[in-house]
C-alpha positions as a Python dict, from the first residue, in 0.01 Angstrom:
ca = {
    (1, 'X'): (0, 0, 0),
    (2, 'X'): (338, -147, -44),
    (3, 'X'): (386, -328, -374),
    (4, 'X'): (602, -644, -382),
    (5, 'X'): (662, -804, -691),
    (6, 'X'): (744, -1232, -662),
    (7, 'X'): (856, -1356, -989),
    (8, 'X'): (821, -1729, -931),
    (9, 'X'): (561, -1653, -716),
    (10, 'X'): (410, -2006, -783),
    (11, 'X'): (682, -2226, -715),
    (12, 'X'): (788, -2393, -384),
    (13, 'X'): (946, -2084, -170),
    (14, 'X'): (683, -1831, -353),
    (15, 'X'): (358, -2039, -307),
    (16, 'X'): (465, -1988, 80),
    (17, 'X'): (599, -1675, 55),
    (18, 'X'): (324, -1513, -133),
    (19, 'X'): (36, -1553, 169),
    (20, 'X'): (286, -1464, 410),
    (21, 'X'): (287, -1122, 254),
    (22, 'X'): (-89, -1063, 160),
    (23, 'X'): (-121, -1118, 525),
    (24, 'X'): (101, -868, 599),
    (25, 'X'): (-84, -620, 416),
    (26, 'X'): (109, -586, 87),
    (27, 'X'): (-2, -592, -269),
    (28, 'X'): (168, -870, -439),
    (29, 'X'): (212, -929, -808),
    (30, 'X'): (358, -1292, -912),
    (31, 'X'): (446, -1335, -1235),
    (32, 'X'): (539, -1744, -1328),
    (33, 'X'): (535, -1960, -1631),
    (34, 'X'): (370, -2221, -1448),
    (35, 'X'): (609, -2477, -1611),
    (36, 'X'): (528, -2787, -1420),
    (37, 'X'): (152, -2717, -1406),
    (38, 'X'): (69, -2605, -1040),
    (39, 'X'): (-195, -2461, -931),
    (40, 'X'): (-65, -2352, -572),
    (41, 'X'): (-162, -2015, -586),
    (42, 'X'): (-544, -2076, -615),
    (43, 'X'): (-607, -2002, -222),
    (44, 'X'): (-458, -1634, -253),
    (45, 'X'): (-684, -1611, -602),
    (46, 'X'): (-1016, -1438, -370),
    (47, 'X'): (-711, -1171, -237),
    (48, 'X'): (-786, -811, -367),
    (49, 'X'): (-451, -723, -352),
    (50, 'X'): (-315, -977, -545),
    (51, 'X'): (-280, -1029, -902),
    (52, 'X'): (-114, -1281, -1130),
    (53, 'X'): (69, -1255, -1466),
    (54, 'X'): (156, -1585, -1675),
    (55, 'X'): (436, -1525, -1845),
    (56, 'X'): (817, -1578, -1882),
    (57, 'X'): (1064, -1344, -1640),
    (58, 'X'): (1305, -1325, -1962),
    (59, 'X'): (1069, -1165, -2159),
    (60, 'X'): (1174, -791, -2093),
    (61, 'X'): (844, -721, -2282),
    (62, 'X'): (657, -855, -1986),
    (63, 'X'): (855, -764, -1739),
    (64, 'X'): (919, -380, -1825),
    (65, 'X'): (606, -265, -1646),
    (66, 'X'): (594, -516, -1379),
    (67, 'X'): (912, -368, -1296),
    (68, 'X'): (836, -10, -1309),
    (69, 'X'): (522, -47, -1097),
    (70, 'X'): (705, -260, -770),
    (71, 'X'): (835, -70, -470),
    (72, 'X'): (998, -418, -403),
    (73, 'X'): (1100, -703, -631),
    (74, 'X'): (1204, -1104, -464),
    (75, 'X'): (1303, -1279, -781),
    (76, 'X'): (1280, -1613, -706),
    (77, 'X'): (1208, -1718, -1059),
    (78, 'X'): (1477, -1961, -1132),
    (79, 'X'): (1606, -2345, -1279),
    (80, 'X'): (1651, -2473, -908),
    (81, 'X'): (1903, -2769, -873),
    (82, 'X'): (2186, -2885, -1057),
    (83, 'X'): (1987, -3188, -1232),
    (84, 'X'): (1783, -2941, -1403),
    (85, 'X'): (1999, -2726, -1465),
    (86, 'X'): (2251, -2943, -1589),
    (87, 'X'): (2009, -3081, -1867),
    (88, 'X'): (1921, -2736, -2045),
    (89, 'X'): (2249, -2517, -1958),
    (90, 'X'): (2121, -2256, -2139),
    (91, 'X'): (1797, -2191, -1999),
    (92, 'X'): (1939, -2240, -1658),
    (93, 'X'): (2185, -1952, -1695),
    (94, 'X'): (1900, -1725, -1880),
    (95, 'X'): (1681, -1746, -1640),
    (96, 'X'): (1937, -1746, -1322),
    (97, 'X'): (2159, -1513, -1457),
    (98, 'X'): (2094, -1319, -1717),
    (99, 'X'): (1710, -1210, -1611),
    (100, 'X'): (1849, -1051, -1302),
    (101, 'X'): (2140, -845, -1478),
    (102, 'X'): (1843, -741, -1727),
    (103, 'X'): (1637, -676, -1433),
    (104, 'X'): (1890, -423, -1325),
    (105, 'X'): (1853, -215, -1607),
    (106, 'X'): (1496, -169, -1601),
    (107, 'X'): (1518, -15, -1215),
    (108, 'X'): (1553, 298, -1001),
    (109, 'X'): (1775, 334, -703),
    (110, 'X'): (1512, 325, -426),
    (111, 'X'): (1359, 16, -589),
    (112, 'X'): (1424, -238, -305),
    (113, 'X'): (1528, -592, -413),
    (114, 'X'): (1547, -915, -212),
    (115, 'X'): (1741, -1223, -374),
    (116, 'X'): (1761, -1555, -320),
    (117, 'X'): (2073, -1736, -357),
    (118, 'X'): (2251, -2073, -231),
    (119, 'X'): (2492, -2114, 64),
    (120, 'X'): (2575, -2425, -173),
    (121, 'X'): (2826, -2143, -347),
    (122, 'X'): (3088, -2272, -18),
    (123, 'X'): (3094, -2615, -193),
    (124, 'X'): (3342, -2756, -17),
    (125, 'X'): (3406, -2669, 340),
    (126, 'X'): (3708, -2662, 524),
    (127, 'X'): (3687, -2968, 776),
    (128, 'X'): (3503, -2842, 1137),
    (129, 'X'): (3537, -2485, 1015),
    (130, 'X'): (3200, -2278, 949),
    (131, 'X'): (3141, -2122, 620),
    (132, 'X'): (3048, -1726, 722),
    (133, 'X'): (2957, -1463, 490),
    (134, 'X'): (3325, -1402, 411),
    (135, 'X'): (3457, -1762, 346),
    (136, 'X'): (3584, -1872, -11),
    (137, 'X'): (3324, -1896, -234),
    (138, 'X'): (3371, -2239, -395),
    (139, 'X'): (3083, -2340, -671),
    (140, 'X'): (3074, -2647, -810),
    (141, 'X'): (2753, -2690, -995),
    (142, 'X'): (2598, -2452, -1269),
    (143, 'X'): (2336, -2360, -1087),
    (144, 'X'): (2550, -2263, -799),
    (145, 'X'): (2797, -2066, -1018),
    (146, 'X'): (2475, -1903, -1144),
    (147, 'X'): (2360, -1766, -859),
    (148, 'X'): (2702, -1674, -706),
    (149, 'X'): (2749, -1443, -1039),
    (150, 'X'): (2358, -1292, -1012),
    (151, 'X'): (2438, -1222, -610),
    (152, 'X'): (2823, -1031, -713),
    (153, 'X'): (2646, -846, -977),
    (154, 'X'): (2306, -767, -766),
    (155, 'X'): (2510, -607, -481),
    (156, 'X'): (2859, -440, -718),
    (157, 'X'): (2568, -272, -928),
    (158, 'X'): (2272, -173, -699),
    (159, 'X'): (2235, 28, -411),
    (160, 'X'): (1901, -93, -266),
    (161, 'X'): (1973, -464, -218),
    (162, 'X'): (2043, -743, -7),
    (163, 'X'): (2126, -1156, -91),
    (164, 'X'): (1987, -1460, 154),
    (165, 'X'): (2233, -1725, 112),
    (166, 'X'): (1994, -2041, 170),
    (167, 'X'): (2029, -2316, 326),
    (168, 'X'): (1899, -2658, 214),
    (169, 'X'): (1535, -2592, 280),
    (170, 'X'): (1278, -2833, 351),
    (171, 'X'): (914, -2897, 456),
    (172, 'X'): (536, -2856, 279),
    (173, 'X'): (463, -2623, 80),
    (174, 'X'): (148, -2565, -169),
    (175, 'X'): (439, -2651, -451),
    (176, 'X'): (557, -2947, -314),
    (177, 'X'): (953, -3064, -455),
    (178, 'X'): (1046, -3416, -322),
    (179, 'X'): (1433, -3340, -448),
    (180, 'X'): (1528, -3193, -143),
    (181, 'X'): (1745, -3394, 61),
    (182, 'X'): (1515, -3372, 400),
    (183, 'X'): (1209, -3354, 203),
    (184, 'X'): (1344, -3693, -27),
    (185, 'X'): (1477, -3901, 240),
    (186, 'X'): (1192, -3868, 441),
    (187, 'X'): (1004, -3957, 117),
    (188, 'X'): (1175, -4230, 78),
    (189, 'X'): (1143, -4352, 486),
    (190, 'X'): (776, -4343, 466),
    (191, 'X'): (716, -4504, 67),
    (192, 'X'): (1036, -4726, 57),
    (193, 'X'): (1138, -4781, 408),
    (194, 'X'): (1504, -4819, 328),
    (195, 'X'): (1794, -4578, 153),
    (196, 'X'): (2116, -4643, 36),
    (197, 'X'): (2386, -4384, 120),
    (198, 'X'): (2659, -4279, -71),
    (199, 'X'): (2934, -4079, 108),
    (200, 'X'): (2716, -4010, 390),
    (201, 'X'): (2964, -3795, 646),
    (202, 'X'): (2862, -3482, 353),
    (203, 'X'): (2715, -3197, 601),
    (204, 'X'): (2519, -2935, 480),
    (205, 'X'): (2308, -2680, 663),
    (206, 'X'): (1892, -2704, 616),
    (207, 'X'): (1630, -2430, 685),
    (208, 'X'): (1218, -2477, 677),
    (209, 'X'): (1055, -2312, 388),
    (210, 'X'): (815, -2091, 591),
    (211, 'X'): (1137, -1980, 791),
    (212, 'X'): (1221, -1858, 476),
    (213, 'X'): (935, -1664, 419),
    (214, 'X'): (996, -1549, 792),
    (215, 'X'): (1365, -1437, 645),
    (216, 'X'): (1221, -1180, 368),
    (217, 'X'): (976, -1027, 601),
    (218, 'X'): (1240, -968, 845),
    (219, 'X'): (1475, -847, 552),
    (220, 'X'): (1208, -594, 424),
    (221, 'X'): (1118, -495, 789),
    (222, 'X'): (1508, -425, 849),
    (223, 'X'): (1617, -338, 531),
    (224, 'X'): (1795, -25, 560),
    (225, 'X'): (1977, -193, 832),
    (226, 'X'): (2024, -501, 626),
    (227, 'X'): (2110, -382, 283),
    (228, 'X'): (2414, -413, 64),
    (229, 'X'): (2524, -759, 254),
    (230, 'X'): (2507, -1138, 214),
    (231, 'X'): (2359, -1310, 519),
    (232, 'X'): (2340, -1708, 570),
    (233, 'X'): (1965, -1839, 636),
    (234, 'X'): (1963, -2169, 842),
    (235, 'X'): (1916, -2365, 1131),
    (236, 'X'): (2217, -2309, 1309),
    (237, 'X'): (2167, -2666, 1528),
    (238, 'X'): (2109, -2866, 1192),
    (239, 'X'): (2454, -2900, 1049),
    (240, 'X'): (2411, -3221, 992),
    (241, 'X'): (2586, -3539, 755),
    (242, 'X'): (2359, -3764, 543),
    (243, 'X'): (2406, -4045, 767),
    (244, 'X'): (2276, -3797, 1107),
    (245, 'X'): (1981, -3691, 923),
    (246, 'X'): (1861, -4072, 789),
    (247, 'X'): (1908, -4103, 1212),
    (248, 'X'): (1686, -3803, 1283),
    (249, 'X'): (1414, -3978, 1059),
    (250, 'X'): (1430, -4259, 1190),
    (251, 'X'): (1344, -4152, 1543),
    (252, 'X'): (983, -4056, 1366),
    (253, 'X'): (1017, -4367, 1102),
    (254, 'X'): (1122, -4659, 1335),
    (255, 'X'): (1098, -4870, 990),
    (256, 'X'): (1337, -4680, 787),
    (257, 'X'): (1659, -4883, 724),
    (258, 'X'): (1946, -4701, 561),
    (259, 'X'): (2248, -4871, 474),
    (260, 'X'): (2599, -4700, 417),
    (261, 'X'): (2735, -4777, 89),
    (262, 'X'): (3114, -4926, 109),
    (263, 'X'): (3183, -4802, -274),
    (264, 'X'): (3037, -4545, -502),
    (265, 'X'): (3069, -4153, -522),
    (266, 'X'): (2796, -3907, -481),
    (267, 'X'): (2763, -3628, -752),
    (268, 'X'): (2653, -3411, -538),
    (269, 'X'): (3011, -3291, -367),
    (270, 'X'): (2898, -3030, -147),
    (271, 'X'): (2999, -3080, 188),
    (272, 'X'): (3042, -2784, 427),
    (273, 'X'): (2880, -2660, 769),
    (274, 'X'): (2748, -2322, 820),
    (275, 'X'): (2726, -2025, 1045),
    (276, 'X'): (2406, -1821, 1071),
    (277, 'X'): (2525, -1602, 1350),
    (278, 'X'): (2548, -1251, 1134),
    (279, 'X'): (2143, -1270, 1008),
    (280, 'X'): (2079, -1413, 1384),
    (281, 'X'): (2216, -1105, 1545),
    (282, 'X'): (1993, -895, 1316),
    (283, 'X'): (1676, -1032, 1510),
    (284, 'X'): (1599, -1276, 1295),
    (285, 'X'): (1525, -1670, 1456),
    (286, 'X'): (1366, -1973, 1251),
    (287, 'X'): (1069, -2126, 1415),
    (288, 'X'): (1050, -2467, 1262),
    (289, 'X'): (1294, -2739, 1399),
    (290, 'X'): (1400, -3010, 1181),
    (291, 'X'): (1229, -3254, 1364),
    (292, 'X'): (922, -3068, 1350),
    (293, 'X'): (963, -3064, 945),
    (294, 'X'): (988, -3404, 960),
    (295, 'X'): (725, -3461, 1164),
    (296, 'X'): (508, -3229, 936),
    (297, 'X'): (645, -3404, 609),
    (298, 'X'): (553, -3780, 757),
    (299, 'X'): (194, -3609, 778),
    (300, 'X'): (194, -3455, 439),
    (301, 'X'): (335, -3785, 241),
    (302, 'X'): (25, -3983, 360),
    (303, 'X'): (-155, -3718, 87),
    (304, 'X'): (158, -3724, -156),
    (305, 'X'): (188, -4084, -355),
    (306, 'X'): (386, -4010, -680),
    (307, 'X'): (706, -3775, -778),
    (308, 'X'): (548, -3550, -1005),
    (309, 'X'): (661, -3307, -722),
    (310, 'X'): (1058, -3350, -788),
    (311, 'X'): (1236, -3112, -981),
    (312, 'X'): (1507, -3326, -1126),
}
């Protein structure tokens, strides 16, 4: 049996991610420091081949074995936005950073490792030009200059690897976050009814989170085909501006009113679009629209009623 080793494994790409791959016949270790007190694994908790450690993934003391005994590591263990990351700078780059250069000590050369990164490394997109694999890599936050550094260093220094550049994902997940844009405006359609935008022609790209989970399987499935390159994971029709997605809600949330703001900046610069064509002509197709996520997140917000789910 196949062992795969999730650090994060209880977080909101891992808590889907994980019963995509006990279903799939793997044995799956997550190890997670549980820091904003989920319980999202508990339905995988009856699984015989899975088994949990609580613990911290910059602690080489608890890592060393964990390492040792994987045939495949996804670290998705990571400070995940710039808010966060921005407020303890230091944790953010310990975990994001320097656990995965530590991690590369600690492995062989067959050892097979999947990482996670951002496509929001682009930052800021030439105008009607699509961001590929090769364009200018342009970070603006930490956390994006974090994970830009952890991809160069994953891929200069091991042989058995390949990087997901992610798009902005969205949709349910047993770890809910509410700071994602689609997963916050839509938030904010069904509790507030109204948003107020700020710069709202910024495009990004935006991927469901159990597409992601579809995007590892298909990396460890292809992976000697696959490995030692980048590939963009997105929805290659949902290139959208701020303003086009509040209009995509709204098709589902007739009562959401957003109104364009005439003054004021967003922080958050990023603004590119994004081509998904080199991971698409590996095989590899998402299966959730956006509308569909939306539709699915209108559903799921009649159970959520707080923001203890938002990371920033």
């Amino acid at each position: 049996m196949t062992r795969v080793l999730v650090t994060g494994g209880g977080g909101y790409l891992g808590s889907t991610l994980v019963p995509a791959l006990l279903d799939r016949g793997f044995a799956v270790t997550v190890v997670d420091n549980f820091m904003f007190g989920q319980d999202s694994l508990a339905a995988v908790c009856y699984h015989p081949a899975f088994s949990l450690v609580r613990g911290d993934v910059r602690s080489i003391n608890t890592m060393r074995p964990l390492y040792a005994d994987a045939d495949i590591i996804i670290p998705l263990a990571a400070r995940v936005g710039a808010p966060l990351c921005d407020r303890d700078p230091v944790a953010a780059t310990s975990t994001n950073l320097q656990a995965i250069v530590d991690m590369l000590g600690h492995l062989s050369r067959d050892q097979r490792v999947l990482l996670p990164v951002t496509n929001s490394g682009y930052g800021i997109g030439e105008p009607g030009t699509f961001c590929t694999e090769e364009s200018p890599i342009r970070p603006i936050s930490l956390y994006a200059r974090n994970k830009v550094e952890a991809e160069q260093i994953l891929l200069d220094r091991h042989p058995s690897a390949l990087s997901f550049r992610l798009a902005t994902v969205f949709g349910m997940s047993p770890r809910m976050r509410l700071d994602l844009l689609v997963n916050d405006f839509t938030y904010r359609a069904c509790m507030d009814r109204f948003i107020v935008l700020f710069e709202s022609h910024f495009k990004r790209n935006f991927i469901h989170v159990r597409d992601v989970a579809r995007a590892f399987l298909h990396g460890i499935d292809n992976f000697d085909a696959m490995k030692g390159q980048v590939y963009n994971v997105g929805l290659s029709d949902a290139n959208l501006s701020k303003l086009e997605l509040c209009q995509r809600i709204q098709r589902q949330v007739p009562s959401f009113v957003f109104l364009e703001s005439p003054v004021g900046a967003d922080p958050d610069k990023r603004d590119y679009i994004v081509s998904n064509e080199k991971i698409e002509r590996t095989g590899y197709r998402p299966c959730v629209s956006l509308d569909d996520g939306i539709r699915e997140l209108v559903k799921g917000y009649a159970m959520i009623r707080n923001a203890k789910y938002a990371n920033a």
